[in-house]
LUMTORBA-491300 format. One line per 3 residues: number of its first residue (from 1); their letters; for each residue z, x, y of N, C-alpha, C. Coordinates in steps of 0.2 Angstrom, whole numbers, plus 5000, padded with zeros to 4 digits. Example, Ala and Ser with C-alpha at 12.3 -4.5 7.8 and 13.67 -1.06 7.14 Angstrom:
2
1 = as = 5039 5066 4972 5039 5062 4978 5039 5066 4984  5035 5064 4989 5036 5068 4995 5039 5064 5000
END
This chain:
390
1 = xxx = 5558 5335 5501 5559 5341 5505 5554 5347 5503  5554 5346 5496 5550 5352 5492 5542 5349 5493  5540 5343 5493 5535 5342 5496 5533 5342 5502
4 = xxx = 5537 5342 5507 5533 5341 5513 5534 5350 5516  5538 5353 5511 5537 5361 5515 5531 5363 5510  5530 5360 5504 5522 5363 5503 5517 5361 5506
7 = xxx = 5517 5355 5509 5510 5353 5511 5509 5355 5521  5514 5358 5523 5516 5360 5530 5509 5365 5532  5509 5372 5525 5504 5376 5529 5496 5372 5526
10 = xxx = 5497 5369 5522 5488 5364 5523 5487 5361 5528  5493 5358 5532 5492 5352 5537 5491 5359 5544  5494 5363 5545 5495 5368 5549 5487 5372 5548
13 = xxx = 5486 5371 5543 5477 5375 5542 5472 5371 5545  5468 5376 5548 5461 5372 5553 5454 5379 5548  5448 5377 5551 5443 5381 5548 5444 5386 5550
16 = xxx = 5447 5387 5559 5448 5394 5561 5452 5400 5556  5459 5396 5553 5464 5400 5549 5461 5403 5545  5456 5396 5541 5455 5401 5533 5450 5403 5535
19 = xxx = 5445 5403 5538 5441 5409 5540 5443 5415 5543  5447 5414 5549 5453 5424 5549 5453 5424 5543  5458 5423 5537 5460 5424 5531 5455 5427 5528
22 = xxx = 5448 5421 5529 5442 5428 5523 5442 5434 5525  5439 5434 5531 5438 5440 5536 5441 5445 5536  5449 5443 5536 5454 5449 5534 5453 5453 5527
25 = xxx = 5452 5448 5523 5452 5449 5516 5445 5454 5513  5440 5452 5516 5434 5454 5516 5434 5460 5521  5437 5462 5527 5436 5469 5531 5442 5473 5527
28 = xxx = 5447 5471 5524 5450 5476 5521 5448 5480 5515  5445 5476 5509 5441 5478 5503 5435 5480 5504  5432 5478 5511 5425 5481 5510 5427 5489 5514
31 = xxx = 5432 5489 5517 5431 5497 5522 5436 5500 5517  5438 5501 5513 5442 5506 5509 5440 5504 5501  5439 5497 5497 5439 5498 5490 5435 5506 5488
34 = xxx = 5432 5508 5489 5428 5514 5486 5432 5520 5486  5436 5520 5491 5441 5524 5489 5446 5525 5483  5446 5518 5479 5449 5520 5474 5448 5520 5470
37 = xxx = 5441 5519 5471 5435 5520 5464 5435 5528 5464  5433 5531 5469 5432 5538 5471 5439 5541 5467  5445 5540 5469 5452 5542 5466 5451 5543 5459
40 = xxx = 5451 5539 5455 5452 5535 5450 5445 5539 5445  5439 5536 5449 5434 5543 5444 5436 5550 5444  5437 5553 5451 5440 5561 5453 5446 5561 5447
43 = xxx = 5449 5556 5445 5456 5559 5441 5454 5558 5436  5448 5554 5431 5447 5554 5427 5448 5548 5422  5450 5543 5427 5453 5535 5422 5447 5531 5422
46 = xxx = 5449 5527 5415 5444 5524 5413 5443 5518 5416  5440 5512 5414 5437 5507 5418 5441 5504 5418  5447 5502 5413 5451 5496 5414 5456 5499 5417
49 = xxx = 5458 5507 5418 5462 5507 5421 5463 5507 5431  5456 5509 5431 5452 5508 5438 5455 5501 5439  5452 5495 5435 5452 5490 5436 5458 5487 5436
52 = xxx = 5463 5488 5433 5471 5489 5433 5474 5488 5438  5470 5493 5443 5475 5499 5449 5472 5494 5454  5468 5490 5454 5465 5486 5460 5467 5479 5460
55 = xxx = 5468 5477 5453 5472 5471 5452 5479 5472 5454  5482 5476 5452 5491 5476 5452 5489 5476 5461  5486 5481 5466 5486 5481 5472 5484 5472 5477
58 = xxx = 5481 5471 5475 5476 5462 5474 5485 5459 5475  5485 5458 5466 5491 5452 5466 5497 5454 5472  5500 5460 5472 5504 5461 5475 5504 5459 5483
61 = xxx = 5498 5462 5485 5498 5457 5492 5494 5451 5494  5492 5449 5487 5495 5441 5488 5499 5437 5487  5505 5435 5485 5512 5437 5484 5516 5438 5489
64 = xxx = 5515 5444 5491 5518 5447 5498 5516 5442 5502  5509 5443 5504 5507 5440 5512 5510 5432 5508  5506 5428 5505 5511 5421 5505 5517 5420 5506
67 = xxx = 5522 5424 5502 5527 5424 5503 5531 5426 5508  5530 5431 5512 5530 5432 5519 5531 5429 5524  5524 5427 5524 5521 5422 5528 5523 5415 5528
70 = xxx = 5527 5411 5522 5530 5406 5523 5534 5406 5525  5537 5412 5522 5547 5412 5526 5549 5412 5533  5544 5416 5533 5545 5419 5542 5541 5414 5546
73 = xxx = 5535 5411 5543 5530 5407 5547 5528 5410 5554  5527 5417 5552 5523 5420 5554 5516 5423 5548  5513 5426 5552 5505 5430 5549 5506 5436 5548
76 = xxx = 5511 5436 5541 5512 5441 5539 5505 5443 5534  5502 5451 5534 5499 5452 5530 5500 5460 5526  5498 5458 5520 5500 5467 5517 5493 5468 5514
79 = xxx = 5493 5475 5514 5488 5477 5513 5489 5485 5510  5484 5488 5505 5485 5495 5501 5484 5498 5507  5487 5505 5506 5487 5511 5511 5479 5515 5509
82 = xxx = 5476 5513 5513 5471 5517 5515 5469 5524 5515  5474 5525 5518 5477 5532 5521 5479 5536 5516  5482 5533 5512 5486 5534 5504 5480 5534 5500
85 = xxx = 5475 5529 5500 5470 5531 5495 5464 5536 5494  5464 5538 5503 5462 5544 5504 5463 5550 5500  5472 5551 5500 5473 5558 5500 5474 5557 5492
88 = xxx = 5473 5552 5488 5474 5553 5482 5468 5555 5481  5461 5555 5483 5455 5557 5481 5455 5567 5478  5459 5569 5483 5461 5576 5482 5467 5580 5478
91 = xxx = 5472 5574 5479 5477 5575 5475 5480 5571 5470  5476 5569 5465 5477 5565 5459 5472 5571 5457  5465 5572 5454 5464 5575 5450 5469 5581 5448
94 = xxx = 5469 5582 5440 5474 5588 5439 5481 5585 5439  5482 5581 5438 5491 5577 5438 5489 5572 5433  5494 5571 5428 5493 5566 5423 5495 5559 5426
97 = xxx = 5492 5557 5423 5493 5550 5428 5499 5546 5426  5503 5550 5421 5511 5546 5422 5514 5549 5427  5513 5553 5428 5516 5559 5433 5515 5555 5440
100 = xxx = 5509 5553 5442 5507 5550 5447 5509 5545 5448  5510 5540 5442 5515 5533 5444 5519 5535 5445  5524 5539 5442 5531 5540 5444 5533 5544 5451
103 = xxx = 5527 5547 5454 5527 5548 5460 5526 5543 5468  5520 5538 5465 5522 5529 5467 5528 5526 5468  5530 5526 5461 5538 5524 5461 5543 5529 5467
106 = xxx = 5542 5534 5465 5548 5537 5470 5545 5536 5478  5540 5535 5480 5538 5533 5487 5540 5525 5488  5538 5522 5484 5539 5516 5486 5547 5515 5488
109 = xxx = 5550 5516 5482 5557 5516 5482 5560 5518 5489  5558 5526 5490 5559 5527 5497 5558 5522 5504  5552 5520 5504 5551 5516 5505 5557 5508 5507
112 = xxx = 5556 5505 5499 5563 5501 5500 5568 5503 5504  5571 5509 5500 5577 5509 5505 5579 5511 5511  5571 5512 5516 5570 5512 5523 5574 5504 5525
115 = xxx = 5570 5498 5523 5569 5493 5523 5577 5490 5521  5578 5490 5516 5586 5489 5516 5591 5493 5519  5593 5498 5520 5598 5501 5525 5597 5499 5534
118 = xxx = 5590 5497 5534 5587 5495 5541 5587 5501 5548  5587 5506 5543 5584 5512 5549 5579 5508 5551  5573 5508 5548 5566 5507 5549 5567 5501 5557
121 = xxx = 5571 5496 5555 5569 5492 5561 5575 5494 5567  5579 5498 5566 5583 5500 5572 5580 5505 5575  5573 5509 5572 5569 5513 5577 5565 5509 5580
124 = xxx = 5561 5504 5578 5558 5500 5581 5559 5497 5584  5566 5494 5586 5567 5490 5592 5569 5494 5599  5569 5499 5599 5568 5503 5603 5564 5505 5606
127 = xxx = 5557 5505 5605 5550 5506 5607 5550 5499 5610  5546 5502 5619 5546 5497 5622 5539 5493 5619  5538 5487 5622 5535 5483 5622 5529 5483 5625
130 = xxx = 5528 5489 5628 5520 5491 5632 5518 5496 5627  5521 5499 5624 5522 5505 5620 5516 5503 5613  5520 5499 5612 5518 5493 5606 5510 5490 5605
133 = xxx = 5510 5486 5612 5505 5485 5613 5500 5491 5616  5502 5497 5618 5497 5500 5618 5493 5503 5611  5499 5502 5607 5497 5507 5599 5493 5501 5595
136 = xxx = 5494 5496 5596 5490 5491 5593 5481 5491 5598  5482 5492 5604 5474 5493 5605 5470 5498 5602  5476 5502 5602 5472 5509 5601 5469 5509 5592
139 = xxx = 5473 5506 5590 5474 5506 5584 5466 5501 5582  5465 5495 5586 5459 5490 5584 5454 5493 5588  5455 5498 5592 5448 5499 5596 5441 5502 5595
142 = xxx = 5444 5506 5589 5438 5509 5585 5433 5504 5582  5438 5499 5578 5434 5493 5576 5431 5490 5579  5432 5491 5583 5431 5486 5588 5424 5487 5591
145 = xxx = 5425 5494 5591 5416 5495 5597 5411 5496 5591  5412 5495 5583 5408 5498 5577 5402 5491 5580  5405 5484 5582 5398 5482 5583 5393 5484 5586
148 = xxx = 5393 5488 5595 5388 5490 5595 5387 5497 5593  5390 5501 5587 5388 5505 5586 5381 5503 5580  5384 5499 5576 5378 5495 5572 5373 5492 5574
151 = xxx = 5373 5490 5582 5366 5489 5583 5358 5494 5583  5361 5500 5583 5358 5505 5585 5354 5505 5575  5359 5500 5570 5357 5501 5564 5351 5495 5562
154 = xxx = 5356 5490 5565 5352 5484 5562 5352 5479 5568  5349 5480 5573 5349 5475 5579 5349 5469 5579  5343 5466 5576 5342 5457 5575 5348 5456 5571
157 = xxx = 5351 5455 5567 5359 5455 5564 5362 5454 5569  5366 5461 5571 5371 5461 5575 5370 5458 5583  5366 5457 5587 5365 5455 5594 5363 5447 5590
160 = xxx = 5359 5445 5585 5360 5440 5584 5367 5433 5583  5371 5440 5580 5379 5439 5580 5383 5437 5584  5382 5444 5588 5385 5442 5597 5385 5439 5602
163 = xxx = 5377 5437 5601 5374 5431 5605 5379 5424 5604  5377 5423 5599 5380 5415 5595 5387 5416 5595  5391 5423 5594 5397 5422 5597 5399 5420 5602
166 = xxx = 5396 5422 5607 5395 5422 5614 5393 5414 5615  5391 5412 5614 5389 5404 5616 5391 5400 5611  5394 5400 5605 5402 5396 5604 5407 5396 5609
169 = xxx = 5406 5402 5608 5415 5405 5612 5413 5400 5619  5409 5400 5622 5405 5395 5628 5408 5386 5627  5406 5384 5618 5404 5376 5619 5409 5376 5613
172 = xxx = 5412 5381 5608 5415 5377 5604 5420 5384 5603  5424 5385 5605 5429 5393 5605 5432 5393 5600  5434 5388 5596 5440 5390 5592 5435 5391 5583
175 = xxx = 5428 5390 5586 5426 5391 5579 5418 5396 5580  5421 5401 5584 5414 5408 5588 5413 5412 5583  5418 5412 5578 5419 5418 5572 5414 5417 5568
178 = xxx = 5416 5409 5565 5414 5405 5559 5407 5406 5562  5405 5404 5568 5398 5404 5569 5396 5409 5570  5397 5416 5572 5395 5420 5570 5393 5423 5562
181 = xxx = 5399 5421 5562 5398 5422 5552 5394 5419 5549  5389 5414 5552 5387 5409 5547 5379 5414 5549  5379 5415 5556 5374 5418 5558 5371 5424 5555
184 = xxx = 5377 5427 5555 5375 5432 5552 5372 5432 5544  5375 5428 5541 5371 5425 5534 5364 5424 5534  5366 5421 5539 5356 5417 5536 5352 5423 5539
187 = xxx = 5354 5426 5544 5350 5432 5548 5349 5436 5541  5354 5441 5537 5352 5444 5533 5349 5440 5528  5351 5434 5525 5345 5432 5520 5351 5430 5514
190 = xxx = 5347 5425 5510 5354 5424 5504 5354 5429 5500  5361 5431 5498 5362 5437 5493 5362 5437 5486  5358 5439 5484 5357 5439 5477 5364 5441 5470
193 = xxx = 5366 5436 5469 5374 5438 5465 5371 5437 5457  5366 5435 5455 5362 5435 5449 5366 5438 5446  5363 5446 5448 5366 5452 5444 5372 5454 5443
196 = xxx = 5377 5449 5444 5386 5451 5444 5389 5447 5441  5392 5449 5435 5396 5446 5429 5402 5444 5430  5404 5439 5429 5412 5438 5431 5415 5443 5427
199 = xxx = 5420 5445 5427 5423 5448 5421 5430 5449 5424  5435 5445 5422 5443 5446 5423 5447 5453 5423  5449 5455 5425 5455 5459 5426 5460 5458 5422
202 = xxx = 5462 5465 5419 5467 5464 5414 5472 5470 5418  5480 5469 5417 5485 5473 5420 5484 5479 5413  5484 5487 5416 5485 5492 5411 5492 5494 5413
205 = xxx = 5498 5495 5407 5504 5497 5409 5502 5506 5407  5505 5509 5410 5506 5515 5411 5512 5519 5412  5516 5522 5405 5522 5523 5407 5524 5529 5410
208 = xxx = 5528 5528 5418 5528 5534 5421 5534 5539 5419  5534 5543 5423 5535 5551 5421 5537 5555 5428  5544 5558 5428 5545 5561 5434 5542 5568 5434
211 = xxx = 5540 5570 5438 5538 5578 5441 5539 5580 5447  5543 5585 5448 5542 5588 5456 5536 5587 5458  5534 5592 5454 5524 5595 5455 5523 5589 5459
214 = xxx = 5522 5583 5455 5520 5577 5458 5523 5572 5463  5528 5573 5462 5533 5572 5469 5531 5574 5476  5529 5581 5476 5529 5585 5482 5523 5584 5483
217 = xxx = 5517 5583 5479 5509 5584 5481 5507 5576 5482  5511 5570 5479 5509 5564 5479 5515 5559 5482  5521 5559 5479 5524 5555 5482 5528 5557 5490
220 = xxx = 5530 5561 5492 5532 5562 5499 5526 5561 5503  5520 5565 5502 5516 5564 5505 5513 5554 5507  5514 5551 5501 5510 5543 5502 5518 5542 5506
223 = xxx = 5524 5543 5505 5529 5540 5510 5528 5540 5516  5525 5548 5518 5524 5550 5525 5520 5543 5529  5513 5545 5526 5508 5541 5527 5507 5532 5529
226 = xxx = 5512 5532 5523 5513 5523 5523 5519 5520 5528  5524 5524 5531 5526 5525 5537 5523 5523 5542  5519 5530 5544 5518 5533 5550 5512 5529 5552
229 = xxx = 5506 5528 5547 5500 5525 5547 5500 5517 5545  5504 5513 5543 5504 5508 5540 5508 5503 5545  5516 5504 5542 5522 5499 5543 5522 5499 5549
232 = xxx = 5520 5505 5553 5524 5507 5559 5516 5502 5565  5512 5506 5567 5506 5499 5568 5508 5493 5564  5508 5492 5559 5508 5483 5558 5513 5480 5561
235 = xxx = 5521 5482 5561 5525 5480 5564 5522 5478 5574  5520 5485 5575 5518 5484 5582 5512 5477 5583  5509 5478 5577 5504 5470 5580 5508 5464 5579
238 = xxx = 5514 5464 5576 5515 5457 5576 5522 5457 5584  5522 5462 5583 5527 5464 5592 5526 5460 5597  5516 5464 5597 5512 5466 5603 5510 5455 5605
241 = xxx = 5510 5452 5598 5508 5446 5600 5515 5439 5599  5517 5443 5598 5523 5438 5603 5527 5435 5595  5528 5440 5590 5531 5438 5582 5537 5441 5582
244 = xxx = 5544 5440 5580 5550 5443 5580 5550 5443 5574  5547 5444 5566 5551 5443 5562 5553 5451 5560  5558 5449 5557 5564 5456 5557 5560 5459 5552
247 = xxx = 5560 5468 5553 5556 5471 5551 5560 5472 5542  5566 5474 5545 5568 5475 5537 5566 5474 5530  5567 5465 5532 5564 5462 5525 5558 5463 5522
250 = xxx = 5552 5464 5531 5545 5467 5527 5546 5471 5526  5549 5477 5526 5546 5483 5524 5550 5484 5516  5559 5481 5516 5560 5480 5510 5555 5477 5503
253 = xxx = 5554 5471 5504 5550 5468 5500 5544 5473 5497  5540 5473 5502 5536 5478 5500 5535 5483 5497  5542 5488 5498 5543 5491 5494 5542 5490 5487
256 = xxx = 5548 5485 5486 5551 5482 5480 5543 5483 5476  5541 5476 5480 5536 5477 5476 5530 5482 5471  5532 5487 5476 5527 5492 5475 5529 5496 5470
259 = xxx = 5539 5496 5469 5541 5499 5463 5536 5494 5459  5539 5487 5458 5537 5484 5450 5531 5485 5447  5525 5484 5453 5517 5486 5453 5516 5491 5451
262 = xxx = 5519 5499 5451 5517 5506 5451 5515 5506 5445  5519 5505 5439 5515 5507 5431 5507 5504 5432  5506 5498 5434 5502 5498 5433 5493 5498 5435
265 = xxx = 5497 5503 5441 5491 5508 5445 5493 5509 5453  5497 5501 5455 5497 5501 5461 5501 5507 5465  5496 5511 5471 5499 5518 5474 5502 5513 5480
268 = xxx = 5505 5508 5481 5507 5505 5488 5506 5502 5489  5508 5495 5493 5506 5490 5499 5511 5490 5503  5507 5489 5510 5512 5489 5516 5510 5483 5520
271 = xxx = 5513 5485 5526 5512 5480 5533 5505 5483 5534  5500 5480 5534 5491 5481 5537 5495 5479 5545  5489 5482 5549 5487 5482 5554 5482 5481 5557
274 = xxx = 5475 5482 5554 5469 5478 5558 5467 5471 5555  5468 5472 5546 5468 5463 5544 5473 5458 5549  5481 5461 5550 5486 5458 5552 5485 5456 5558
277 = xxx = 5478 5460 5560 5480 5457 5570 5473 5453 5570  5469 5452 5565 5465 5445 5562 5467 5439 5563  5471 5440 5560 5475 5434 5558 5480 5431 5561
280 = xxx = 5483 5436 5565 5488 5435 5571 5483 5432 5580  5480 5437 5580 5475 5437 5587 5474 5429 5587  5473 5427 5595 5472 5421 5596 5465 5417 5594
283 = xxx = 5461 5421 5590 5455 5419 5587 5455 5414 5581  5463 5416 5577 5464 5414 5571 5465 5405 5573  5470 5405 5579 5471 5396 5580 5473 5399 5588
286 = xxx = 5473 5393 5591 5475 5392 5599 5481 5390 5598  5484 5391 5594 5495 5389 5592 5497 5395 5589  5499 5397 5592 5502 5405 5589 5508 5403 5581
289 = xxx = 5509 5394 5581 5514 5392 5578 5512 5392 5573  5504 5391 5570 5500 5389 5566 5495 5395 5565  5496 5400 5566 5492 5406 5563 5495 5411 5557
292 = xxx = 5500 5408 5556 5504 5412 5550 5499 5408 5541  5496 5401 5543 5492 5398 5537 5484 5404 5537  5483 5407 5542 5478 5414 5542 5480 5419 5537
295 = xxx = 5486 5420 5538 5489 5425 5534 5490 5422 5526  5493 5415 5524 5493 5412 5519 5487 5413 5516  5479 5412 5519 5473 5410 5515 5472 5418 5515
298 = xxx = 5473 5419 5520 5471 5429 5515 5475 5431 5510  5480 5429 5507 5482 5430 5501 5481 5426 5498  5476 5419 5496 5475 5417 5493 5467 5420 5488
301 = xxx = 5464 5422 5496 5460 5425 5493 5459 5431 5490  5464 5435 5494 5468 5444 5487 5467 5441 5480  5473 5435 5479 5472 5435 5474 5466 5430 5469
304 = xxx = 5462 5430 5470 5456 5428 5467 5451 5434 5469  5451 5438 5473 5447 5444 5472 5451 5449 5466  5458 5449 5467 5461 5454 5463 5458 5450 5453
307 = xxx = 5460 5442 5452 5459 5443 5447 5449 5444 5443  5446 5444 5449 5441 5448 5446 5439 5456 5447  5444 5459 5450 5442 5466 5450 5438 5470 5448
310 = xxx = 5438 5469 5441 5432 5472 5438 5426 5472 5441  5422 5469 5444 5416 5468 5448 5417 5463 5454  5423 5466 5459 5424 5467 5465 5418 5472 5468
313 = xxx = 5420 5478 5468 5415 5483 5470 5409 5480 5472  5405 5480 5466 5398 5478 5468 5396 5472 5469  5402 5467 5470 5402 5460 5473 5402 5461 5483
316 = xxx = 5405 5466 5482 5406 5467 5492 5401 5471 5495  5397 5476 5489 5393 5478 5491 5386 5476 5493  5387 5468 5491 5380 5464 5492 5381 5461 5500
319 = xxx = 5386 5466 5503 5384 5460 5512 5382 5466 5515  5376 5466 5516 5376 5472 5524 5385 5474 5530  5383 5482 5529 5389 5485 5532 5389 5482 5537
322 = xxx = 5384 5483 5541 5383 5480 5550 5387 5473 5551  5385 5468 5545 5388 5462 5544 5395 5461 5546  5396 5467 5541 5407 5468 5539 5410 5470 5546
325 = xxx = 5406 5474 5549 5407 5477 5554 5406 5474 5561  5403 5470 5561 5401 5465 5567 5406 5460 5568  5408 5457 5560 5412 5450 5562 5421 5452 5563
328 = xxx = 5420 5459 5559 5428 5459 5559 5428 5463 5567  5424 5468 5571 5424 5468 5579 5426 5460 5583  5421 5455 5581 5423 5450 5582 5428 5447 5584
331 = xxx = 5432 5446 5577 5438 5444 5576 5446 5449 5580  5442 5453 5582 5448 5457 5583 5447 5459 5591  5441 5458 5596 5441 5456 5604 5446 5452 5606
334 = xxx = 5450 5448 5602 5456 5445 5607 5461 5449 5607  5464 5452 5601 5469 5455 5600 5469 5462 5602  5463 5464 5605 5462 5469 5608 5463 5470 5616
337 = xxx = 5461 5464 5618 5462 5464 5626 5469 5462 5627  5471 5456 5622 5480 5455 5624 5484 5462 5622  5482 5465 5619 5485 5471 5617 5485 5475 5625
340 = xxx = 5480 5478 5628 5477 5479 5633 5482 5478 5637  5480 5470 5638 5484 5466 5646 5494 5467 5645  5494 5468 5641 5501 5468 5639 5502 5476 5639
343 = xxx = 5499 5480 5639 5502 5487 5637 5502 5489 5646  5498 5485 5649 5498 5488 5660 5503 5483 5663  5506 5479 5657 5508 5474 5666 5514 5478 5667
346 = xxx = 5518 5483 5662 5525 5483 5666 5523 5492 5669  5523 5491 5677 5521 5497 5682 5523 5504 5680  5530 5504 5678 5531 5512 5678 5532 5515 5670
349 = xxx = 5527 5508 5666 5526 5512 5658 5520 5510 5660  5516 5512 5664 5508 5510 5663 5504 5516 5660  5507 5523 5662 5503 5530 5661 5506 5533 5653
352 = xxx = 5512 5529 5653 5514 5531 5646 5511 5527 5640  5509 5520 5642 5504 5516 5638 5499 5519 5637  5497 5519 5642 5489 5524 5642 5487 5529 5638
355 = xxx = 5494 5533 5638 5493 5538 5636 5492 5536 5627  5496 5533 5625 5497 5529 5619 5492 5527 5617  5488 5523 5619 5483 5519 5619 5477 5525 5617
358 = xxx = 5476 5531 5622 5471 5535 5621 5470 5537 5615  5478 5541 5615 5481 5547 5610 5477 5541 5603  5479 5535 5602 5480 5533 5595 5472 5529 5594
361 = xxx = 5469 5528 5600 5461 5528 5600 5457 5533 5598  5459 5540 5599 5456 5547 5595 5456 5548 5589  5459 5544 5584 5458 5545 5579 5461 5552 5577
364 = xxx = 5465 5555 5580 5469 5564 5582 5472 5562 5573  5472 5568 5570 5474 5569 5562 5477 5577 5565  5484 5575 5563 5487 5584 5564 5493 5583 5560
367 = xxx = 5494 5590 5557 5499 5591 5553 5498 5584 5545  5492 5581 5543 5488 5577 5540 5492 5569 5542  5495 5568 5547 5499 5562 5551 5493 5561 5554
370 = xxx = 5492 5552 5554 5488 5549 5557 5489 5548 5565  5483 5546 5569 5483 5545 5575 5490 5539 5579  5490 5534 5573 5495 5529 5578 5503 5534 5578
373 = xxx = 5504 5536 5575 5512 5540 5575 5511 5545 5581  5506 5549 5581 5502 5554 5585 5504 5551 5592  5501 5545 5592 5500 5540 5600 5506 5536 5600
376 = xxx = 5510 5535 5599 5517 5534 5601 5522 5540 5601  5520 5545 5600 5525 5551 5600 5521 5550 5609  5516 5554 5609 5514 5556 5616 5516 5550 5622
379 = xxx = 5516 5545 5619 5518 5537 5624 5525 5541 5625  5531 5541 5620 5538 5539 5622 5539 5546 5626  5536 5552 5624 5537 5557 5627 5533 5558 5636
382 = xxx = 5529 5555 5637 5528 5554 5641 5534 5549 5648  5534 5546 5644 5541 5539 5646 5545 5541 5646  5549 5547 5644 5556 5550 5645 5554 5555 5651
385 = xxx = 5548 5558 5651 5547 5565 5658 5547 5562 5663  5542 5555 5665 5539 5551 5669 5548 5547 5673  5550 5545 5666 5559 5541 5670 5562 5546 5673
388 = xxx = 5563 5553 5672 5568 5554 5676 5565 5555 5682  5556 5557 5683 5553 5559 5690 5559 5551 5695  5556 5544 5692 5557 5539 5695 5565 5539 5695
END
């Protein structure tokens, strides 16, 4: 038994899985890692601590997304708060950085115990299912148009990309990605890794320490954030493509995790939302049954990026942006129109979709709450004026 449930997500993997899985892996460290370099220099930590903070976040979601992702046999993926590692750029310097873990630790924990009392999922089963689907376009569609934002950068790359996309997708669909992927390689030219050292990652414990101060300027605020901006879109992507796995447990877990992880830098992992509709989207495989091994090989690779951390950075900063930017638009064109087609077919939530979809496509920051909680307040509110007209 223990053998044939380990060998199930190998036999259930095609080129297409573990390719979403780099791609996931690859668009989420290369659009944020600098953020916590930025943090981390701004507050003043050393190298192995920097390097610490990126490992502990690595291991943790890969761990999560594997284990996840077996259970449920779906395409769970977790990924650091973005959002969270923004605001630490500002609010970390001046806080000791026990202070700061233990304001980690109090968020995350907050966190868990959304996830085990199950608020968290009795709100969300309550959001319609156009609703959903519209916060998830709104949420990919940024991405989504950065390809031809890029060609205005690097043309022969990027239309070289879309072409060959385009004519896979024609003669061989289920591997458009990988061909664009490859395309795009030889178009920019072999990358030179000469200059980059392996050098392992070592975990730095950091014993935390309670503070208001730090509570109120660092941990309430990443709670907010990893809610609003994280869990709440991730969940809606595995909604919007047809996944029931019960929210509780992902958001528990991940908490959990994120207590154990905090000493030793990590500010969070949640439920991802642009990696997770990688991986989920009908790109990954044409069986919705077997897209959960996309999510599997994105944790595999977390964890072999986390354990060299240390020259992570300037390992990702050897692919052309336009590159990162083209393949992950790529990847994420299914999941954006099924998102689409699913947020208009039901008639009398169509203007409230829309509304959704707009609101959380503008990228709107107010009250420092990101655009998807923004675009689902104006969805359901719309949805309540709208119902009593009908």
């Amino acid at each position: 038994m223990t053998i044939r449930t380990l060998s199930r997500p190998l036999a259930d993997s095609s080129p297409s899985t573990i390719v979403a899985g780099f791609i996931a892996m690859l668009t989420g460290y290369t659009s944020s890692l600098v953020l916590m370099f930025q943090a981390g220099q701004a507050a003043g930590l050393s190298g192995a601590q920097i390097s610490s903070w990126i490992w502990a976040l690595s291991i943790g979601m890969a761990i999560c997304s594997i284990g996840l992702s077996l259970r449920y046999r779906t395409p769970v993926v977790i990924a650091w708060s973005t959002p969270g590692a923004a605001l630490l750029i500002t609010s970390l310097p001046g806080v000791p950085y026990g202070e700061a873990i233990g304001a980690f630790i109090f968020a995350s924990a907050l966190i868990a115990l959304c996830g085990l009392t199950g608020s968290f999922e009795r709100l969300m089963r309550r959001v319609p299912a156009s609703l959903a689907a519209a916060l998830l376009a709104g949420v990919l569609f940024n991405i989504g148009i950065e390809i031809f934002r890029a060609v205005e950068v690097q043309p022969v790359l990027v239309l070289g990309m879309f072409f060959s996309y385009l004519l896979a997708k024609r003669l061989l669909p289920r591997y458009a990605v990988l061909c664009a992927l490859l395309v795009g390689c030889l178009i920019a030219g072999l990358l030179d890794f000469q200059r980059f050292s392996l050098q392992v990652a070592a975990p730095v414990w950091t014993t935390p320490s309670l503070s208001l101060a730090a509570i109120f300027s660092i941990g309430i605020p990443l709670f907010v954030i990893a809610m609003a901006s994280q869990n709440m879109p991730g969940l809606a992507v595995l909604r919007a493509e047809g996944y029931d796995a019960p929210a509780s447990p992902l958001i528990s877990v991940t908490g959990i995790a994120s207590v154990l992880l905090a000493p030793f830098g990590s500010h969070g992992i949640h439920l991802a939302a642009i990696t997770m509709a990688i991986c989920a989207g009908p790109e990954a495989h044409p069986d919705r049954s077997k897209r959960y091994t996309a999510a599997v090989w994105c944790g595999v690779f977390y964890g072999i990026a986390g354990i060299f951390g240390a020259t992570l950075a300037a390992l990702f900063a050897a692919f052309p942006a336009a590159l990162v930017l083209s393949i992950a638009a790529l990847a994420l064109l299914g999941s954006i129109g099924s998102g689409l087609t699913q947020a208009m077919q039901t008639p009398h939530e169509r203007e409230a979709a829309l509304i959704t979809f707009m609101v959380t496509a503008s990228g709107l920051t107010l009250f420092g709450i990101g655009a998807a909680l923004w675009g689902l307040i104006a969805g359901v509110v719309t949805l309540v004026i709208l119902g009593r007209r009908d």
